[in-house]
C-alpha positions, -999 to +999 in steps of 0.1 A: -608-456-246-603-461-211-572-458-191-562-489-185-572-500-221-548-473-230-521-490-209-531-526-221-528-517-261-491-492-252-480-529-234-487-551-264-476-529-289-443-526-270-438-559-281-437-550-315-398-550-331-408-524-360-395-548-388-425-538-410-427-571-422-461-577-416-473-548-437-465-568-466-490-583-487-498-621-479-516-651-502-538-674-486-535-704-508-553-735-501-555-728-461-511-719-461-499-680-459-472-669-484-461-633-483-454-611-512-423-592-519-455-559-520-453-536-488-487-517-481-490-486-497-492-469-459-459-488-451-430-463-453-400-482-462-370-456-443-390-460-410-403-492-412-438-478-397-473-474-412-478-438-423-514-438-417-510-461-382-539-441-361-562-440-391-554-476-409-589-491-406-598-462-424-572-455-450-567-493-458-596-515-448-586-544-455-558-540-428-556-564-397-550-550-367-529-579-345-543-591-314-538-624-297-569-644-308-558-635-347-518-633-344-527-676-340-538-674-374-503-680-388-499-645-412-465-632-392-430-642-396-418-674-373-399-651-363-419-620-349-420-617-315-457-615-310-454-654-320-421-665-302-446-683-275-469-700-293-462-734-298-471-749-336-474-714-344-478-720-383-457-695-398-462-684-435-439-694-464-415-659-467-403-650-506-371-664-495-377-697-486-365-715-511-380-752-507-413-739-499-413-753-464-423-731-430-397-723-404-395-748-375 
């Protein structure tokens, strides 16, 4: 990895708030996301970080690493910062929603 790719990935991981919430398991059900009261396995729950963060595509490959063409796809919470600017941003149903309808 290259210097400045270095730099580029330490910037937009900055971002990042450490809520751990999108290392929990999500439906896709008829084209909307629900999440799952199920954390990743890797997901340690004190910390709020994936155990296995440097080796994840290999320890868990169905893991999705989050980068600004698939973040769009509408699997974080509305209210993730990696989302806060993106305007429609279609943000999964959460457990706790209670009528089944997205944050706006």
């Amino acid at each position: 990895m290259s210097k400045s790719s270095k730099s580029e990935t330490k910037k937009w991981e900055s971002v990042c708030t450490r809520c751990g919430r999108c290392c929990y398991e999500k439906i896709d059900f008829e084209g909307r996301i629900y999440y799952t009261g199920l954390p990743c396995e890797h997901l340690d729950p004190g910390t709020k970080r994936c155990k296995v963060y440097d080796q994840r595509d290999k320890q868990r490959p169905g893991c999705v690493r989050l980068t600004p063409e698939n973040i769009k796809k509408g699997f974080l919470p509305a209210d993730c910062a990696y989302v806060a600017d993106i305007e429609d941003y279609p943000a999964p149903i959460m457990p706790d929603d209670e009528d089944g309808t997205r944050d706006e």
